[in-house]
C-alpha positions as CSV (number, residue, x, y, z in Angstrom):
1,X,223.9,53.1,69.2
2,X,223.1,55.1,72.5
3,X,225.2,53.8,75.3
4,X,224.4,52.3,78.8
5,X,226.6,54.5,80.8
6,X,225.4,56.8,83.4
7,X,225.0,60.4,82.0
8,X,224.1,63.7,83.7
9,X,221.3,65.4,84.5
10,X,220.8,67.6,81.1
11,X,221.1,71.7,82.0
12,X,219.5,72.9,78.6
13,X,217.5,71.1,76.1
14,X,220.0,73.1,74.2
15,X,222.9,72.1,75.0
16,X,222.3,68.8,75.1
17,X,221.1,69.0,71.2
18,X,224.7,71.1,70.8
19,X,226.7,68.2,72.0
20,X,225.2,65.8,69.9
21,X,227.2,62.9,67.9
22,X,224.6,63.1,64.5
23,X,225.2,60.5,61.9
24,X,225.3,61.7,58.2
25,X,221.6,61.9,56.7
26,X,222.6,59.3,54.4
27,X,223.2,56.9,57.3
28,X,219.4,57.1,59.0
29,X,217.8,56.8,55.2
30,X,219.9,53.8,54.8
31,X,218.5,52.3,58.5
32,X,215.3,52.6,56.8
33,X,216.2,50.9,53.6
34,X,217.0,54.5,51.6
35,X,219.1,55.2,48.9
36,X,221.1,58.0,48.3
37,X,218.7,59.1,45.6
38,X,215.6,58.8,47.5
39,X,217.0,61.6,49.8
40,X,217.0,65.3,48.8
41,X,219.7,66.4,51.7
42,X,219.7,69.9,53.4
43,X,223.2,69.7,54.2
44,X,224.9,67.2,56.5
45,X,222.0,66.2,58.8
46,X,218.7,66.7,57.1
47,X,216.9,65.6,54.2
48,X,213.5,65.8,52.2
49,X,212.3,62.2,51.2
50,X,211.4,62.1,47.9
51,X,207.6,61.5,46.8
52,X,208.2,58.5,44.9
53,X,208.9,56.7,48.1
54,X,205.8,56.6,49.6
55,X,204.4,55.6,46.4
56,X,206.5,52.5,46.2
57,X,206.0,51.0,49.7
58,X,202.6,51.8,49.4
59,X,201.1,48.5,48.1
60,X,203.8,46.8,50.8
61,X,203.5,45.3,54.5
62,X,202.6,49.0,56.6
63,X,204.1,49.2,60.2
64,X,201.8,49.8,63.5
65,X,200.8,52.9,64.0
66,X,200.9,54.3,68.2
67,X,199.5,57.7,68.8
68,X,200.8,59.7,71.9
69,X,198.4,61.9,73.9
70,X,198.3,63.5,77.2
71,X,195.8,64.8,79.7
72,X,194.8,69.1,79.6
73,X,198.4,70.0,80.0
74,X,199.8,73.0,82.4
75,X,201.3,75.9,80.1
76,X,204.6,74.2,80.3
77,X,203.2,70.8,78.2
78,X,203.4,67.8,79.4
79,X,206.0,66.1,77.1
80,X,204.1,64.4,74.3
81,X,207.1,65.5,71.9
82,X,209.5,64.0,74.7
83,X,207.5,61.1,75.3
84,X,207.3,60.3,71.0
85,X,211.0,60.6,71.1
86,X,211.9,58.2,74.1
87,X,209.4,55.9,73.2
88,X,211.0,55.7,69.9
89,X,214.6,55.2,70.9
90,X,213.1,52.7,73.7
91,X,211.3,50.9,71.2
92,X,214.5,50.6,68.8
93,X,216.1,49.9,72.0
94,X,214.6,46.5,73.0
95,X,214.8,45.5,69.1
96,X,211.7,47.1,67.5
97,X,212.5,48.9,64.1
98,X,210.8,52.1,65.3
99,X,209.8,55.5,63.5
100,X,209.2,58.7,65.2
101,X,206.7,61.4,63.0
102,X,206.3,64.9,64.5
103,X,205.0,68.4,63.9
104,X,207.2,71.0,63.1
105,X,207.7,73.8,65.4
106,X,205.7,76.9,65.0
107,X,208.2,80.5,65.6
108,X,205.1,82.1,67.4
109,X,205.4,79.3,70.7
110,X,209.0,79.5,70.1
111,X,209.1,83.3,70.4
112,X,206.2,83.4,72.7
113,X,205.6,81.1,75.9
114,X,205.7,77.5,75.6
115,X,209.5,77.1,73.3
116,X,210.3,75.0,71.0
117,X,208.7,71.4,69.7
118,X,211.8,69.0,69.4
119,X,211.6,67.2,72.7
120,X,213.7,67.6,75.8
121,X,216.4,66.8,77.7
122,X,217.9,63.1,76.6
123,X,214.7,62.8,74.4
124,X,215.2,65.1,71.8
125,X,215.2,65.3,67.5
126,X,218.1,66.9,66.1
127,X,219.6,69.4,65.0
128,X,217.7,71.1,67.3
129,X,218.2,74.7,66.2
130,X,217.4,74.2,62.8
131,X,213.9,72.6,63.5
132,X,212.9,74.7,65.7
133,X,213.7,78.2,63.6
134,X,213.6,77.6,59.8
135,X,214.3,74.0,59.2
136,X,213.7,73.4,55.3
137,X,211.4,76.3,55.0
138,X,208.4,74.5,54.7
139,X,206.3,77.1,56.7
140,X,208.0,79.7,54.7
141,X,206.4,78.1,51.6
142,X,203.1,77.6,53.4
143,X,202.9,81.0,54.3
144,X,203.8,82.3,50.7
145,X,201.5,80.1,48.8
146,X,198.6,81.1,51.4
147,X,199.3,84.7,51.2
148,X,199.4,84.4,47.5
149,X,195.9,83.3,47.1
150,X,194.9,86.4,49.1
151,X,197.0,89.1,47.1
152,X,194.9,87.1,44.0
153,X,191.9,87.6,45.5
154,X,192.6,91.4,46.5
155,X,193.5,92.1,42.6
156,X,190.3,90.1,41.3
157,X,188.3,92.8,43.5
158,X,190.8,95.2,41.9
159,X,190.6,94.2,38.2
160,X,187.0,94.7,38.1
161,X,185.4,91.8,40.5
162,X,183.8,89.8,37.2
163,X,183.1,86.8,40.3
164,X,180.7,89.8,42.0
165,X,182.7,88.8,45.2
166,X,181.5,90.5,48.5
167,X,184.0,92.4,50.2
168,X,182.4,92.5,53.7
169,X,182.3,88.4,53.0
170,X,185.7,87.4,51.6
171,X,186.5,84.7,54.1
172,X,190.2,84.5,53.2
173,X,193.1,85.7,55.5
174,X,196.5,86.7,55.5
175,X,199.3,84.6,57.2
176,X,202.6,85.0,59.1
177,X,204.1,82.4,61.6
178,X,204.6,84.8,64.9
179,X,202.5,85.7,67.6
180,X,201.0,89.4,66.9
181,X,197.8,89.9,67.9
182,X,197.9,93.5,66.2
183,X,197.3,91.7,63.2
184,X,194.1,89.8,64.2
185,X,192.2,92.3,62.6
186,X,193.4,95.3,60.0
187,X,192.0,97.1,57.0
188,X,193.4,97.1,53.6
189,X,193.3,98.8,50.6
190,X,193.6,102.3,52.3
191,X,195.0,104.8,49.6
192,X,192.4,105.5,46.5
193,X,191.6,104.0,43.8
194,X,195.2,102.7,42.7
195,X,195.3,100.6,46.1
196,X,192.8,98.1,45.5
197,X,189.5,98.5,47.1
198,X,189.4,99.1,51.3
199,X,188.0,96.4,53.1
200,X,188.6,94.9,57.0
201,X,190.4,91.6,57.3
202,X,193.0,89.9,59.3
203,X,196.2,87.7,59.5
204,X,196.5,84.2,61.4
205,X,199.1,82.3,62.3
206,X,200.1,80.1,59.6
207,X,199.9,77.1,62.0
208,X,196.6,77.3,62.3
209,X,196.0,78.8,58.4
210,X,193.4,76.1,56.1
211,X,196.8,75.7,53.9
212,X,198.6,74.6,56.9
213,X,196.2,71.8,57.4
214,X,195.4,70.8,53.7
215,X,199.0,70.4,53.6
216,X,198.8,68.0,56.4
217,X,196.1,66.2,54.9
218,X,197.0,65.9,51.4
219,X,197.8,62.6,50.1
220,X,200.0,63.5,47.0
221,X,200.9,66.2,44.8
222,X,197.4,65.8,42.8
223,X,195.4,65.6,46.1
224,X,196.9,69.0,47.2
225,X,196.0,70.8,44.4
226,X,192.7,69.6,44.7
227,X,192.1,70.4,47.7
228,X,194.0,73.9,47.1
229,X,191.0,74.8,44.4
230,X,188.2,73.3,46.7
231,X,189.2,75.8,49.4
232,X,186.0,78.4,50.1
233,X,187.5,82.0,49.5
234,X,184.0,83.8,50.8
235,X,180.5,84.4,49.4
236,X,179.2,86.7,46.7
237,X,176.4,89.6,47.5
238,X,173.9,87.0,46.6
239,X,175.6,85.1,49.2
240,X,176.8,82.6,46.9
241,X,180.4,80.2,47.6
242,X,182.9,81.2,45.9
243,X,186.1,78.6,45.4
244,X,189.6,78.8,45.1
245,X,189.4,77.3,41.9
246,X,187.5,80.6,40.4
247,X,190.7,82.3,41.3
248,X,193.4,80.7,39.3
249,X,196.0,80.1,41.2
250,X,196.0,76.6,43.0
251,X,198.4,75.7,40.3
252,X,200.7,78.4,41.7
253,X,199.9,77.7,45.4
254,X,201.3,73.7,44.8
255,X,204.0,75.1,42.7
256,X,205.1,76.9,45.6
257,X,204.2,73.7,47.9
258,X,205.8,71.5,45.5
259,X,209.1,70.5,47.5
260,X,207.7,71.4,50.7
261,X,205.2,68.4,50.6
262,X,208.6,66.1,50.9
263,X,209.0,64.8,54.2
264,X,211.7,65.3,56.5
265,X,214.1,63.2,57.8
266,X,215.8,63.7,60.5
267,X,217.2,62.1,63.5
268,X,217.0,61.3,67.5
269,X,219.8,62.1,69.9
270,X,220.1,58.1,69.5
271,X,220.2,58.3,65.8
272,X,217.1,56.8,65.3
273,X,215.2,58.0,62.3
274,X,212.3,60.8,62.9
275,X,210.2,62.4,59.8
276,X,209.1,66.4,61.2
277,X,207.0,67.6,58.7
278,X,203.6,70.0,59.1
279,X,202.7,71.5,62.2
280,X,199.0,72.7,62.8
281,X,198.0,73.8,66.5
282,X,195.8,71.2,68.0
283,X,194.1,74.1,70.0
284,X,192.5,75.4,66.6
285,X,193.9,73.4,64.0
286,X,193.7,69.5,63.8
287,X,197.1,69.6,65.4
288,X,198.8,66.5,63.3
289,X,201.7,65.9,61.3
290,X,201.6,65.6,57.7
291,X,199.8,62.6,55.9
292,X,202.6,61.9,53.6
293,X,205.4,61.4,57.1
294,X,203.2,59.2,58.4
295,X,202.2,57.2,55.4
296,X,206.1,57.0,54.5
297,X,207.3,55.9,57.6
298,X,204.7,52.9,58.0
299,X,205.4,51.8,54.5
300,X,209.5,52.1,56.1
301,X,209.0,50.5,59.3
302,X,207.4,48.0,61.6
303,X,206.1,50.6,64.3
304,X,205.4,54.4,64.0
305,X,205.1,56.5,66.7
306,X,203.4,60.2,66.6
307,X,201.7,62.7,68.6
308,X,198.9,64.9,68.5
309,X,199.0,68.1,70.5
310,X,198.0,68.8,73.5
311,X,194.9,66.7,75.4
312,X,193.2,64.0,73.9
313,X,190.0,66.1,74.3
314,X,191.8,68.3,71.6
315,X,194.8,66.5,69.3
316,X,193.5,62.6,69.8
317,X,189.9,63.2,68.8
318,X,191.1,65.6,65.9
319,X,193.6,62.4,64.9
320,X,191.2,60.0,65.3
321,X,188.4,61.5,64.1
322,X,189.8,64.2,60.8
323,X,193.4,62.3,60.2
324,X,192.8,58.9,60.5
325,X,189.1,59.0,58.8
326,X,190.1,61.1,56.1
327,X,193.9,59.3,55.6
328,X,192.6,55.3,56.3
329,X,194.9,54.8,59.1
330,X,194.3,52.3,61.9
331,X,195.8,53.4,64.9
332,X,196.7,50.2,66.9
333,X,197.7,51.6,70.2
334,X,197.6,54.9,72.3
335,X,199.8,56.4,75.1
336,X,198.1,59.0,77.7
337,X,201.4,61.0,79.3
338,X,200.3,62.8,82.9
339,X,203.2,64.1,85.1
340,X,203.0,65.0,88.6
341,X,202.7,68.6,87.9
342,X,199.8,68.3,85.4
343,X,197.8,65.9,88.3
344,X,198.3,68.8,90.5
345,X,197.0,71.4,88.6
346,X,193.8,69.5,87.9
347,X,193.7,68.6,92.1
348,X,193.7,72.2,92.9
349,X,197.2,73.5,93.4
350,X,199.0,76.5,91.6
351,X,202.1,76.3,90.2
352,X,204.0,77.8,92.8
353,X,203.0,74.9,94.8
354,X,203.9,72.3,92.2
355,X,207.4,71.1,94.0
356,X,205.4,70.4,97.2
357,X,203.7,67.6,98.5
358,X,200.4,66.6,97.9
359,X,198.7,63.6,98.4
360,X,195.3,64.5,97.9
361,X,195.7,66.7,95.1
362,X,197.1,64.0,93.1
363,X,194.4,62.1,93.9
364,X,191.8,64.9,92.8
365,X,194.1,65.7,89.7
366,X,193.6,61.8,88.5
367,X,189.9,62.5,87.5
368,X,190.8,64.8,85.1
369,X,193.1,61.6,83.4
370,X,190.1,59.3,83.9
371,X,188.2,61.7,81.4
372,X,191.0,61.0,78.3
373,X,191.1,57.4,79.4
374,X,187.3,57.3,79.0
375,X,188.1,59.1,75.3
376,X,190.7,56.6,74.3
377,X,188.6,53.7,74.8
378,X,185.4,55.8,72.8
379,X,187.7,55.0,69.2
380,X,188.2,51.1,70.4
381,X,192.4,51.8,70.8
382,X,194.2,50.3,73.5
383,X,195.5,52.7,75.8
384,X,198.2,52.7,78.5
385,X,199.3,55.6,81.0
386,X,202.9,56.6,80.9
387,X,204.1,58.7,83.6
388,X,207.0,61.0,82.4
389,X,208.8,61.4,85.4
390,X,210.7,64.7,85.6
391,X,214.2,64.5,87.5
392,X,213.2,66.0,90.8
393,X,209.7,64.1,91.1
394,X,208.8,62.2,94.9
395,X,208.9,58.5,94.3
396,X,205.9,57.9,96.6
397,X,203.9,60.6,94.1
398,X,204.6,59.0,91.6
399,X,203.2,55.6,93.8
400,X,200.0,57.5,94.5
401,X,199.4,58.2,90.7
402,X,200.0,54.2,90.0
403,X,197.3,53.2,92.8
404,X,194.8,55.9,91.7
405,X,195.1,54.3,88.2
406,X,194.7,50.9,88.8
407,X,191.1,51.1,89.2
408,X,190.6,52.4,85.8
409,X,192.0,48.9,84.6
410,X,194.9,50.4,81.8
411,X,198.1,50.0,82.5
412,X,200.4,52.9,83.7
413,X,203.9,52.6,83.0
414,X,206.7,55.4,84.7
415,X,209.5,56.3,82.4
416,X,212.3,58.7,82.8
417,X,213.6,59.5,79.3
418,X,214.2,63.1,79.5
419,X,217.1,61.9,82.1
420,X,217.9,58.6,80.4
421,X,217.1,58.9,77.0
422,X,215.9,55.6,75.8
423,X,217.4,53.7,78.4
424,X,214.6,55.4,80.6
425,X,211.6,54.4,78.1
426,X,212.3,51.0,77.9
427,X,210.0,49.6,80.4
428,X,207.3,51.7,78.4
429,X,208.6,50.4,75.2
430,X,207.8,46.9,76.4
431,X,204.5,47.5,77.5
432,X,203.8,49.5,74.1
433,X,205.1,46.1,72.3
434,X,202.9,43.7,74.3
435,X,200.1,45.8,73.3
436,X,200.8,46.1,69.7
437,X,201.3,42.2,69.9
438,X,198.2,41.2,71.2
439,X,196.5,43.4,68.4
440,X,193.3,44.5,70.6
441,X,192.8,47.7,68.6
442,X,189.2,47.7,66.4
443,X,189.2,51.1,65.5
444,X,185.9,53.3,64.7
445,X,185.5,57.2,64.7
446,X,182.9,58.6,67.2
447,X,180.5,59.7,64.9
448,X,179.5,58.7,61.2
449,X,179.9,61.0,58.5
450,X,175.9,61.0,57.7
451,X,175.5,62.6,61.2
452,X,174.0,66.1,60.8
453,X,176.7,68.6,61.7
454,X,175.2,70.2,64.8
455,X,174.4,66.5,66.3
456,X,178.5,66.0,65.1
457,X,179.3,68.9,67.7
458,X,177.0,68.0,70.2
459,X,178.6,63.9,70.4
460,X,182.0,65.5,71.0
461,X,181.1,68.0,73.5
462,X,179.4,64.9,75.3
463,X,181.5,62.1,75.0
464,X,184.9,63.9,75.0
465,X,184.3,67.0,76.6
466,X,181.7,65.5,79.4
467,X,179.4,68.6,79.0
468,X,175.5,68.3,78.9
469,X,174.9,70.3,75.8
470,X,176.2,72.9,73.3
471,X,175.1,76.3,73.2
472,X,174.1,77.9,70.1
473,X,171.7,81.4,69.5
474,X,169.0,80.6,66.5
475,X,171.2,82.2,63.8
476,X,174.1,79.6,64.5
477,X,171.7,77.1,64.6
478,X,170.1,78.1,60.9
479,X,173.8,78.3,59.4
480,X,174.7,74.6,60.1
481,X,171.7,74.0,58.3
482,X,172.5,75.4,55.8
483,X,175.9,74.1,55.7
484,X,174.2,70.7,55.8
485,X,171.9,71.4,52.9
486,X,175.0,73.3,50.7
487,X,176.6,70.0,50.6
488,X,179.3,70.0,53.5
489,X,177.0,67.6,55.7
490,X,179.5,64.9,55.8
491,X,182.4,66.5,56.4
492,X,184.5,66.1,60.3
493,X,184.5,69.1,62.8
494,X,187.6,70.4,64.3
495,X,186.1,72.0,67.5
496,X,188.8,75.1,68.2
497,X,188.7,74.9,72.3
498,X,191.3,76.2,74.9
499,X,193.9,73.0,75.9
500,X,193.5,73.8,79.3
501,X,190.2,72.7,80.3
502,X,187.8,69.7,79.2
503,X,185.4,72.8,79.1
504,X,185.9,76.2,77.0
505,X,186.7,77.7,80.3
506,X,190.6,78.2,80.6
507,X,190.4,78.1,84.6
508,X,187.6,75.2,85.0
509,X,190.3,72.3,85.9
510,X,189.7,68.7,86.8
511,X,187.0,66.9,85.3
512,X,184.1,69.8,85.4
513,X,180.2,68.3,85.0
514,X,177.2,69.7,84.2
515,X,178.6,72.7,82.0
516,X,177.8,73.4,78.5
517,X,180.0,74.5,75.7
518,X,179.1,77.9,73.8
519,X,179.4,78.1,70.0
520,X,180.7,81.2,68.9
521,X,181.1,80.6,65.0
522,X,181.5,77.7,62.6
523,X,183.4,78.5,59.3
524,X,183.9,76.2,56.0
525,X,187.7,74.7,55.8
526,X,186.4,72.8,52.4
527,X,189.7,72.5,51.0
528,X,191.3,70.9,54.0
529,X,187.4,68.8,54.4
530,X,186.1,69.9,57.6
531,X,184.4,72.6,59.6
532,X,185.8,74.4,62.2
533,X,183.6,75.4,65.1
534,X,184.8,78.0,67.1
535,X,184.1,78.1,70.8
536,X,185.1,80.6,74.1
537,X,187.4,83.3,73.7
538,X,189.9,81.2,71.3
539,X,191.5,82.8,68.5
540,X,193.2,82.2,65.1
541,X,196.3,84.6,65.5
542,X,197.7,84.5,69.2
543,X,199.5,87.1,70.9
544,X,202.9,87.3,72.9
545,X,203.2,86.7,76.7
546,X,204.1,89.8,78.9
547,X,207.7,88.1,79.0
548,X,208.2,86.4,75.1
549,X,211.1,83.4,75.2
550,X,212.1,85.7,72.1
551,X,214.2,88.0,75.0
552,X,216.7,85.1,76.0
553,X,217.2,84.1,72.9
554,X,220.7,85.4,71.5
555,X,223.4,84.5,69.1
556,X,227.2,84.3,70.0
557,X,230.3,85.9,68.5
558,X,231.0,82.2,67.3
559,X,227.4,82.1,65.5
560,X,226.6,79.8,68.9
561,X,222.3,79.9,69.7
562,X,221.6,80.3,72.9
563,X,218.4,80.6,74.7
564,X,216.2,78.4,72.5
565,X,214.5,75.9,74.4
């Protein structure tokens, strides 16, 4: 139990996680009625959660389900992660049996700009370290199972190419979990005849790979391979699809993904139980945990708290719209986090100017919020503002923010976990309750699946995005369709947008009118059931800052991390 005393201001996310007092893995099952069985342990403080669990508390009372969201974040986030976490231990706090889900860290943000995924400061999973680099391997295993399918694919062409596959149409890619944007595109095959035969391709990150996200989605064991064969591999030269299935090796691919699928268990700085399992970018992916944490944990508990990454424009719609449509969740309440820094940015100040004053600029900054308010309320989810107060924030800012709120009639609650832990969230954690309580949520997706796919595109980019209209040349057009009439009509879109902006435009801050959003390319994700629509310069495989975290990351003499944050 996390104690009342006063405790100081946290130096490193790191060391914080370092000095932790973690309770055997045993222990948090057990908090969640567990046994020792149910648990495959990864040593002293993590665990897989055996398949047959879900299954068994499936039929049973299921707890409430709160999202977390933010506004368009600076590059630094915003602190859904944080925010999960201290709502969590707040919730468990004023008496509320209370389940965290998260995504697993990718290594490319970890190596790259933005760090780790495991909270911060007082608010944080643990152990740290070990989610943040390899944890249980479960991106290893996506990886390897997503790579497989393309070495399969590469010696069909080989072996004689009896499916009549089209090289310069094989929609398939490689995968790796860094940053490296030399990979984005590459040609294979280079050496004669023995080498297979020479065509261009590319890698992406496995976050944002279609495995990635049917493992997210997947309901079960049977559902993954299912959705392993319906993946579309590319087109033949008479431009026909061309499936996974014809392949041979989904049985192989879910083999591979077989103990991966389990979800982990870990735990909060508080010893409060937290599943992190799957971790698709929200930016191009549909940036949600897994199907099977979240299904476990609501069958386990009477409240769940997750996140989806980065804006609502981006993670909320894709959980509202892809997760919860395809998985028959009912969210029953969401949380928008702003900080002072994020208002700023969206008022009109750089971030050098961030620690100084700014009235107005707040005030500017909140219309940007009103936007993801206005999103919220499109799914019929009570919403409420939480204000995750950093240690050296003004007090009369954080005053301003509350009165520019007001008028948008949700409530806005401050909370200072990453100081406090859940001590700080507990004012949050009450309002969370009362909303969960008064059981206001009447949840509907913004678009029906008989909605043709272009006029899919075109709600989002209207009601979430705020722009007048998409942008799409005639051949575009003709290829959604064709999509339509090839029998993909019904499926969701993930729109693949930068975080920063409402718009595609990186730099347009605030809440921008009157712009359009540009469709650069729509491609089939039929295993993981929905399209993605690609839009601006964003891209599958990202590349590494001038300056990658990776350089202050270092190990000591005594096998110590340091750097990782």
């Amino acid at each position: 139990m996390a104690s009342d005393a006063p405790r100081p201001l946290p130096t490193s996310d790191i060391e914080v996680a370092q000095a932790a007092s973690m309770l055997p893995i045993q222990e948090i099952g057990a908090r969640l009625g567990l046994a020792s069985d149910d648990l495959v342990p990864y040593g002293h403080d993590k665990a897989k959660v055996r398949h047959a669990v879900r299954e068994r508390n499936s039929d049973g009372p299921q707890g409430k389900l709160v999202l977390v969201t933010s506004i368009n974040p600076t590059k630094a986030g915003e602190g859904k992660t944080t925010t999960t976490v201290g709502l969590g231990d707040g919730l468990n706090r004023i008496g509320r049996q209370t389940t965290i889900c998260l995504r697993e860290p990718s290594l490319g943000p970890c190596f790259g700009m933005k760090g780790g995924a495991a909270g911060g400061g007082y608010a944080q999973v643990v152990p740290m370290e070990d989610i943040n680099l390899h944890f249980t391997g479960d991106f290893h295993a996506i990886g390897l199972a997503n790579n497989l399918l393309a070495a399969a694919i590469d010696n069909h062409m080989h072996q004689g190419n009896a499916l009549d596959l089209d090289p310069r149409r094989i929609e398939w890619k490689r995968a790796i979990d860094l940053n490296d944007r030399s990979l984005r595109d590459v040609i294979i095959g280079l050496g004669g005849p023995t080498e297979s035969m020479p065509r261009e391709t590319g890698f992406e990150i496995t976050a944002a790979s279609e495995v990635m996200a049917i493992f997210c989605l997947a309901d079960s064991l049977a559902d993954l391979r299912a959705r392993l064969e319906a993946i579309q591999i590319g087109r033949t030269f008479s431009r026909e699809p061309v499936l996974a299935s014809a392949i041979g090796v989904a049985g192989a691919m879910t083999a591979l993904l077989r103990d991966a699928l389990q979800p982990n268990l870990v735990q909060t700085l508080e010893n409060n139980p937290a599943f992190v399992h799957g971790g698709p970018f929200a930016n191009i992916a549909h940036g949600c945990n897994s199907v099977m944490a979240t299904k476990t944990a609501l069958g386990l508990s009477d409240i769940v708290v997750t996140e989806a990454g980065f804006g609502a424009d981006l993670g909320a719609e894709k959980f509202f719209d892809i997760k919860c449509r395809k998985a028959g969740l009912r969210p029953d309440a969401a949380v928008i986090v702003v900080t002072t820094r994020a208002l700023k940015l969206h008022g009109g100040l750089d971030a050098s100017e961030f620690k100084s004053r700014a009235d107005k600029t707040l005030a500017r900054g909140i219309r940007n919020l009103s936007k993801h308010v206005e999103t919220i309320a499109h799914f019929g989810v009570p919403a409420l503002v939480g204000i995750n107060v950093f240690a050296d924030d003004d007090p009369e800012e954080i005053a301003i923010i509350r009165r520019e709120i007001e008028p948008m009639g949700v409530p806005v609650v401050a909370s200072d976990h990453w100081a406090r832990g859940g001590a700080g969230a507990e004012d949050l954690a009450r309002a969370v309750a009362g909303m969960l309580d008064e059981g206001r949520a009447d949840f509907q997706p913004l678009y029906p699946d008989e909605m043709p796919l272009l006029d899919k595109v075109r709600t989002i980019v209207q009601k979430v995005y705020g722009a007048e209209d998409v942008v799409a040349d005639s051949k575009l057009r003709a290829r959604f369709r064709k999509l339509d009439e090839e029998g993909h009509g019904r499926l969701p879109i993930c729109m693949a947008k930068t975080q920063y902006s409402l718009s595609t435009d990186p730099d347009l801050i605030g809440r921008p009118k009157g712009f359009h959003v540009p469709l650069r390319d729509v491609l089939v994700r039929s295993g993981a059931g929905f399209l993605l629509v690609m839009t601006g310069d964003i891209m599958t495989m990202p590349g590494l800052p001038r300056r990658p975290a990776a350089e202050s990351i270092d190990v000591g003499p005594d096998g110590r991390i340091s750097g990782l944050f």
